[in-house]
MARVO-447900 format. One record per residue (C-alpha): residue number from 1; residue in one letter; x negated, y, z negated. Coordinates in Angstrom, 2 decimals. Layout:
% MARVO-447900
atom i=NUM | aa=A | X=X | Y=Y | Z=Z;
...
//
This chain:
% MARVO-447900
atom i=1 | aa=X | X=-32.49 | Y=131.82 | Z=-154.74;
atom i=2 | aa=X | X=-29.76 | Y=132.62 | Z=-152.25;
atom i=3 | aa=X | X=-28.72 | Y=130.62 | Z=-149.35;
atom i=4 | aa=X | X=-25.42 | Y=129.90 | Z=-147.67;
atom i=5 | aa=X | X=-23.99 | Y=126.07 | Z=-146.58;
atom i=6 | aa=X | X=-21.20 | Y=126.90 | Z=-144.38;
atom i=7 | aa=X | X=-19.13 | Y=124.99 | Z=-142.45;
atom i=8 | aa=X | X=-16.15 | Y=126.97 | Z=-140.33;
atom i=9 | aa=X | X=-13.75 | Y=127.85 | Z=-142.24;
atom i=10 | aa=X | X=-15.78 | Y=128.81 | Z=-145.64;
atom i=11 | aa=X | X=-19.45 | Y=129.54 | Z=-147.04;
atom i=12 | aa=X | X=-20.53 | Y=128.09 | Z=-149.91;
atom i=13 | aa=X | X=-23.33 | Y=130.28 | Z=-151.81;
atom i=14 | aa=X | X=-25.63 | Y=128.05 | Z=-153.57;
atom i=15 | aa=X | X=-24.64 | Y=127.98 | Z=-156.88;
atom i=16 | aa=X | X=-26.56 | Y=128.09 | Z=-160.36;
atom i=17 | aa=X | X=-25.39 | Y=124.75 | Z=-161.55;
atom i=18 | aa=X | X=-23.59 | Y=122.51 | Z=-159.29;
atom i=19 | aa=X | X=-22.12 | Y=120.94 | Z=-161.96;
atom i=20 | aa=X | X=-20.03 | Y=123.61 | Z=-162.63;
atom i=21 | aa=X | X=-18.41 | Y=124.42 | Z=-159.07;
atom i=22 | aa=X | X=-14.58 | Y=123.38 | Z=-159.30;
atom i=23 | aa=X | X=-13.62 | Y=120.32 | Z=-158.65;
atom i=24 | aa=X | X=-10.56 | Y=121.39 | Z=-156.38;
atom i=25 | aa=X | X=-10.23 | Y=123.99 | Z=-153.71;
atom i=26 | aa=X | X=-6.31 | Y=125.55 | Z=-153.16;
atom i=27 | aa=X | X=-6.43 | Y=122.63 | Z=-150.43;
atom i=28 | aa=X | X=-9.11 | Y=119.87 | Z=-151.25;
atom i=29 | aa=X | X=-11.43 | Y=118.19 | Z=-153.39;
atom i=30 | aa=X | X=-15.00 | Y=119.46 | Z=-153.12;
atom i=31 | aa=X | X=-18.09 | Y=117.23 | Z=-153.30;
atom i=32 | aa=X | X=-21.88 | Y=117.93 | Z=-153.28;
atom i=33 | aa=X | X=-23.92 | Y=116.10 | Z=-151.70;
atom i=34 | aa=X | X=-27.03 | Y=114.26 | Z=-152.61;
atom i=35 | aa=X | X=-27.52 | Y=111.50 | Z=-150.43;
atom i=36 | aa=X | X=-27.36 | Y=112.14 | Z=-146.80;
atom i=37 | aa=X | X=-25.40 | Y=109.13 | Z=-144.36;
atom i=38 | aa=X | X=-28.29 | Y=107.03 | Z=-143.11;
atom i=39 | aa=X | X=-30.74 | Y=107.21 | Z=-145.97;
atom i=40 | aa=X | X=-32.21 | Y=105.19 | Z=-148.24;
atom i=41 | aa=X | X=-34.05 | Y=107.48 | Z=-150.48;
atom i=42 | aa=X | X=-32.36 | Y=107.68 | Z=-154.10;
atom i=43 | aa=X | X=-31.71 | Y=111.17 | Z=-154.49;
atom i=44 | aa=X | X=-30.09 | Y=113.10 | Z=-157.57;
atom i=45 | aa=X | X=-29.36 | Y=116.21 | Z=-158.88;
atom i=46 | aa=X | X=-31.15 | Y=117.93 | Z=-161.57;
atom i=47 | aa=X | X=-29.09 | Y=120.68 | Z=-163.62;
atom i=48 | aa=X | X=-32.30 | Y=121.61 | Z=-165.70;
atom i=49 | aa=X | X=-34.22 | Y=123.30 | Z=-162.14;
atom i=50 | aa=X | X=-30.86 | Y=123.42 | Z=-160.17;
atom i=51 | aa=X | X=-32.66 | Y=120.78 | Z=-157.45;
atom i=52 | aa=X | X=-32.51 | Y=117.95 | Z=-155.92;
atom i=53 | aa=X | X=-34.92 | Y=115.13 | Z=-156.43;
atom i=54 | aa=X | X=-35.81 | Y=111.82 | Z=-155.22;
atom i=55 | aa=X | X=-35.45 | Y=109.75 | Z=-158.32;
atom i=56 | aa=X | X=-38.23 | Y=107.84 | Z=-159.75;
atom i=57 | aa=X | X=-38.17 | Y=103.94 | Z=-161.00;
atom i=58 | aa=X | X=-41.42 | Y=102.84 | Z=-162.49;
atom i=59 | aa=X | X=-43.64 | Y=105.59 | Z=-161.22;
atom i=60 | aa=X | X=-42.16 | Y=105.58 | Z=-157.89;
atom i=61 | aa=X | X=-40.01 | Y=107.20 | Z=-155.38;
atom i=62 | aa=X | X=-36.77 | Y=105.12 | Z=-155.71;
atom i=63 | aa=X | X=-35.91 | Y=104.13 | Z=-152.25;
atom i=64 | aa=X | X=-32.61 | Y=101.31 | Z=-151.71;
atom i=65 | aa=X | X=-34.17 | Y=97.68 | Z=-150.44;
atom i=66 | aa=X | X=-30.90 | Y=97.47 | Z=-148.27;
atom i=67 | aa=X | X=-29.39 | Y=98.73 | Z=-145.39;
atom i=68 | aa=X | X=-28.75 | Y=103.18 | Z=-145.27;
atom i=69 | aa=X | X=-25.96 | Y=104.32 | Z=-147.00;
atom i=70 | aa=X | X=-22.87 | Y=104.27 | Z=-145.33;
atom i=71 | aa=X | X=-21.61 | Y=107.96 | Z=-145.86;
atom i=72 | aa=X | X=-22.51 | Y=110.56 | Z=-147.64;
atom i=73 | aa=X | X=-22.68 | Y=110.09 | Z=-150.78;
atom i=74 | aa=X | X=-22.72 | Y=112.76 | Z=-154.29;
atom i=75 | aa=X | X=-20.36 | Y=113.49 | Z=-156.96;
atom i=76 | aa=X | X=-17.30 | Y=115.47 | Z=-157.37;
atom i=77 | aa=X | X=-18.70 | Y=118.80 | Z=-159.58;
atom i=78 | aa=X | X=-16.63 | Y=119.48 | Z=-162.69;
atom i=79 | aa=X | X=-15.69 | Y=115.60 | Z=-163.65;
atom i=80 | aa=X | X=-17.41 | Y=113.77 | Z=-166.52;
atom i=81 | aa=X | X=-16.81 | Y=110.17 | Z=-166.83;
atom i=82 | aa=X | X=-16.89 | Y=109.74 | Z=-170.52;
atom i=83 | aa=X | X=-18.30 | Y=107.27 | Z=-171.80;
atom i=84 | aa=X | X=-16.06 | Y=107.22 | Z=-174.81;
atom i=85 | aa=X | X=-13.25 | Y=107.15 | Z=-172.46;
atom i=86 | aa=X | X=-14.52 | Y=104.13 | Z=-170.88;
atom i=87 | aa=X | X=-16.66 | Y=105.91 | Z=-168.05;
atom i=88 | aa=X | X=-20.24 | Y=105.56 | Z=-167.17;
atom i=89 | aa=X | X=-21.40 | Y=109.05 | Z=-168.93;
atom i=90 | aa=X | X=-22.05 | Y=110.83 | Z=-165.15;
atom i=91 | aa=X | X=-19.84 | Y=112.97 | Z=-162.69;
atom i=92 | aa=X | X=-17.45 | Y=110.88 | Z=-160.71;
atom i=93 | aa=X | X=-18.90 | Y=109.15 | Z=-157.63;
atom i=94 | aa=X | X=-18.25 | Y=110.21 | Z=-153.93;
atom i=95 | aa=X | X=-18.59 | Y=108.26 | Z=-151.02;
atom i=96 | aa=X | X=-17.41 | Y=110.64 | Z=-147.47;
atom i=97 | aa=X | X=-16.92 | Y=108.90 | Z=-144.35;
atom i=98 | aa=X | X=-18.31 | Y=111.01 | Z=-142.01;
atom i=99 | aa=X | X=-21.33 | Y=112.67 | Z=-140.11;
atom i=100 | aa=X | X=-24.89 | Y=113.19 | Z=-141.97;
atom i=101 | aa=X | X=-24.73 | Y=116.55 | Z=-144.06;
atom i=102 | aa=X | X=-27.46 | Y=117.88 | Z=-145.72;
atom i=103 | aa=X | X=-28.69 | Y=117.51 | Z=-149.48;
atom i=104 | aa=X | X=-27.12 | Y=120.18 | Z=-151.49;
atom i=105 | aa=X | X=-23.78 | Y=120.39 | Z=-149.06;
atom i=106 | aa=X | X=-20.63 | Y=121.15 | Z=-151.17;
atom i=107 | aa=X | X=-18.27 | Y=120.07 | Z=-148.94;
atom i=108 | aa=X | X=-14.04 | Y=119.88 | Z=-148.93;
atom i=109 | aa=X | X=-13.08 | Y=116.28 | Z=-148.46;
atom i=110 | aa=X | X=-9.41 | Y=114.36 | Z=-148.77;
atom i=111 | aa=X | X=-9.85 | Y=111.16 | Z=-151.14;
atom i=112 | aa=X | X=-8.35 | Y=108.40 | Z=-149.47;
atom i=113 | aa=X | X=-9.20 | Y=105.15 | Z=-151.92;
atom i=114 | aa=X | X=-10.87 | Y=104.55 | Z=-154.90;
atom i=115 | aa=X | X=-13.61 | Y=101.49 | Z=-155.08;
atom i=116 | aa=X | X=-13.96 | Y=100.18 | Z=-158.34;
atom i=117 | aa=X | X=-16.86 | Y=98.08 | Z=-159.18;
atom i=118 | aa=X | X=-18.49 | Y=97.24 | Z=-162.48;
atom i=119 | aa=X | X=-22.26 | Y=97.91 | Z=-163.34;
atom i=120 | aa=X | X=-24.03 | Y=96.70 | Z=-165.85;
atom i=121 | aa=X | X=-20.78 | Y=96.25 | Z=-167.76;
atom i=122 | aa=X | X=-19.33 | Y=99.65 | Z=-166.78;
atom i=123 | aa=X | X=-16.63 | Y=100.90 | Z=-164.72;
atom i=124 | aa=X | X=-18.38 | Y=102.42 | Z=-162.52;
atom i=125 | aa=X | X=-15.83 | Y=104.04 | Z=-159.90;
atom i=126 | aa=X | X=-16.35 | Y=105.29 | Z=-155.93;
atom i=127 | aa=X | X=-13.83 | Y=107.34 | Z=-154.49;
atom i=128 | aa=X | X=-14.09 | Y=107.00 | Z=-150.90;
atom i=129 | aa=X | X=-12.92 | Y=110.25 | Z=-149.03;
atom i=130 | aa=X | X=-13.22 | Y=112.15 | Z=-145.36;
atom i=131 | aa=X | X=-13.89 | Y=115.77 | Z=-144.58;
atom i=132 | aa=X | X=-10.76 | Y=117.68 | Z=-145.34;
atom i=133 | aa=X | X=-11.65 | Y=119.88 | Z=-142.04;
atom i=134 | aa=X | X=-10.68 | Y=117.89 | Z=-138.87;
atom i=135 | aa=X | X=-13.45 | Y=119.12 | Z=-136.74;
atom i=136 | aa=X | X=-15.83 | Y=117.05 | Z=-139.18;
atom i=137 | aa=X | X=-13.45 | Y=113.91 | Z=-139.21;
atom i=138 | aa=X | X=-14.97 | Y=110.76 | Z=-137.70;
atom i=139 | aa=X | X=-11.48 | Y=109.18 | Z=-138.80;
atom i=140 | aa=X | X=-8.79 | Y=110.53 | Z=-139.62;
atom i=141 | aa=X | X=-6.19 | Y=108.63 | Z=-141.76;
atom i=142 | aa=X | X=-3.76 | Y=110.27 | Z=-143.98;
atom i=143 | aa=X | X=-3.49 | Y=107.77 | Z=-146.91;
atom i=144 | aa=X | X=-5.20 | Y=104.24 | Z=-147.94;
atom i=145 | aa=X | X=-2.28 | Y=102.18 | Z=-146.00;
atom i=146 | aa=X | X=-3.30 | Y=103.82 | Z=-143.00;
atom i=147 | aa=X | X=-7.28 | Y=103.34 | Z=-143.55;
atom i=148 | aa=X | X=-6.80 | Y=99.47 | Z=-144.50;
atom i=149 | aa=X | X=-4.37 | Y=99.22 | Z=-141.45;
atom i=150 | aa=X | X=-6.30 | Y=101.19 | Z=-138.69;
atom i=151 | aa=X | X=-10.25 | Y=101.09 | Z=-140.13;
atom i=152 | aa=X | X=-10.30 | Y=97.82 | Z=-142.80;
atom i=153 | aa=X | X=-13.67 | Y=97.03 | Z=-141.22;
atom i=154 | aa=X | X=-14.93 | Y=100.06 | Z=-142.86;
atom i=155 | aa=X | X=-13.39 | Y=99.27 | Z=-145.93;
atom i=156 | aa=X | X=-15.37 | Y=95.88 | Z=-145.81;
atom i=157 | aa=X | X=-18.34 | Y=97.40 | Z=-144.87;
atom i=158 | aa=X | X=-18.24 | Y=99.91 | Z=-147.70;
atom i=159 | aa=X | X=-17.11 | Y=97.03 | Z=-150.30;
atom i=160 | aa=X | X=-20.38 | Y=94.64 | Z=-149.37;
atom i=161 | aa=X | X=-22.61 | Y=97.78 | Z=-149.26;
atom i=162 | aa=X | X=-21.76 | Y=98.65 | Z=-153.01;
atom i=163 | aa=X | X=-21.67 | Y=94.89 | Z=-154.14;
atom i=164 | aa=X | X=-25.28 | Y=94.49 | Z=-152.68;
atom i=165 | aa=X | X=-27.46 | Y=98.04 | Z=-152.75;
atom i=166 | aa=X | X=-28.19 | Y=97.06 | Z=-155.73;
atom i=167 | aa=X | X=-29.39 | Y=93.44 | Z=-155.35;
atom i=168 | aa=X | X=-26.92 | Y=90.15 | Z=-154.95;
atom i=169 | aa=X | X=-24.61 | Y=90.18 | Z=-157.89;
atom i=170 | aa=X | X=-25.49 | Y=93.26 | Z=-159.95;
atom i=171 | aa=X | X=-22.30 | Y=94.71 | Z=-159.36;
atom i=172 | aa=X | X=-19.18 | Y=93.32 | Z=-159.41;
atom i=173 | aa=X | X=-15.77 | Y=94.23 | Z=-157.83;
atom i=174 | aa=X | X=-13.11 | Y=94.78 | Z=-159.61;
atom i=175 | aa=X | X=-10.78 | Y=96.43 | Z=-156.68;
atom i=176 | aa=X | X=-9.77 | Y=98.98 | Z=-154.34;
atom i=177 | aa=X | X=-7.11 | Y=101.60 | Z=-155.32;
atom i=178 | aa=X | X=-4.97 | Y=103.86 | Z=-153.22;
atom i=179 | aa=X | X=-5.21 | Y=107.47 | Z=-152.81;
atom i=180 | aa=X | X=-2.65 | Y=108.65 | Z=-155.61;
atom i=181 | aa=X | X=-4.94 | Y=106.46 | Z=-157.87;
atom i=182 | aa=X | X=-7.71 | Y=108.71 | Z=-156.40;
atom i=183 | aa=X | X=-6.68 | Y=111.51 | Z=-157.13;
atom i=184 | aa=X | X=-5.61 | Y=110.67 | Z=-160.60;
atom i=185 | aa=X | X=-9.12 | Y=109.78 | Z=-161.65;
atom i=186 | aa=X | X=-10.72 | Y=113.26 | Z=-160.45;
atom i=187 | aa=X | X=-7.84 | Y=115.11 | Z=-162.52;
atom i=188 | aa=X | X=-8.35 | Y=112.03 | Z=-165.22;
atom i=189 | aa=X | X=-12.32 | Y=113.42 | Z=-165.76;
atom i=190 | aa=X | X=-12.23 | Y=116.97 | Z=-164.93;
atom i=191 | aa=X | X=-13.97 | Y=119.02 | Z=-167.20;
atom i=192 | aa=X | X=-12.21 | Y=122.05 | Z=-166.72;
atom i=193 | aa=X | X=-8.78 | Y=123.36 | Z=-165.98;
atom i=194 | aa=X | X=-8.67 | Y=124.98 | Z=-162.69;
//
């Protein structure tokens, strides 16, 4: 199977295992993307068919009782939250401000926060990032200072979403982090060395 996701200034073959694409560019961070901005299907990857599936909950289509999500949201390919590290045993968590991109997008983003919550007893971590190119930006700020300064309703908005997708107090919220704290995590549970 052979198709291209491209935005601009790069294509982005489909690969065999998006697991394995790196989790840094020479310039940004790359994320795929499973859930589109504005859904509320549950959707995950599958390594074993290289897909994308809705994911099931007791026989059904898992669909979020809330409002859409807020961005788009995926992991960051090449991280592995440990579990014997204290992680939840899946890739790090993604969150991109930004317009709706299709399933399967790997796209270059700039981190600019980290959410920290805790579910069902484990840290459960969200960076929250923006589309590295500026054409794609919806907003543009250059570090967490400047998003809690200039867009803190967003960061409010994304805060509730998280503590209530899920159902009132599921998850908890154990704080926001900057950017450098961002980026430490995704070099923190990389899997390889780029």
């Amino acid at each position: 199977m052979t198709a291209l996701f491209g935005c601009k200034k790069k294509e982005f073959e489909v690969p065999s295992n998006y697991y394995e694409v790196p989790a840094t560019s020479e310039t940004a961070v790359n994320m795929v993307v499973e859930i589109p901005a504005g859904t509320n299907h549950k959707i995950e990857y599958d390594p074993s068919t290289n897909s994308f599936k809705n994911d099931m909950k007791d026989g059904k289509i898992r669909v979020v009782s809330f409002l859409p999500y807020p961005g788009n949201y995926g992991f960051i390919p090449s991280t592995l939250m440990d579990k014997s590290q204290g992680g939840d045993g899946d890739a790090l968590d993604i969150l991109v401000i930004g317009e709706t991109e299709p399933t399967g997008k790997v796209l270059e983003v700039k981190p600019i926060a980290a959410l920290l919550l805790i579910d069902g007893g484990e840290v459960d971590t969200k960076i929250l990032a923006i589309p590295a190119d500026p054409e794609k930006q919806v907003i543009s700020p250059d570090s967490f200072q400047e998003f809690i300064i200039q867009h803190d309703a967003i960061r409010m908005i994304v805060e509730n979403w998280f503590l209530n997708y899920k159902g009132r107090g599921k998850m908890q919220l154990q704080g926001w982090r900057d950017d450098s704290y961002a980026y430490r995590e995704i070099e923190k549970w990389k899997t390889t060395n780029e």
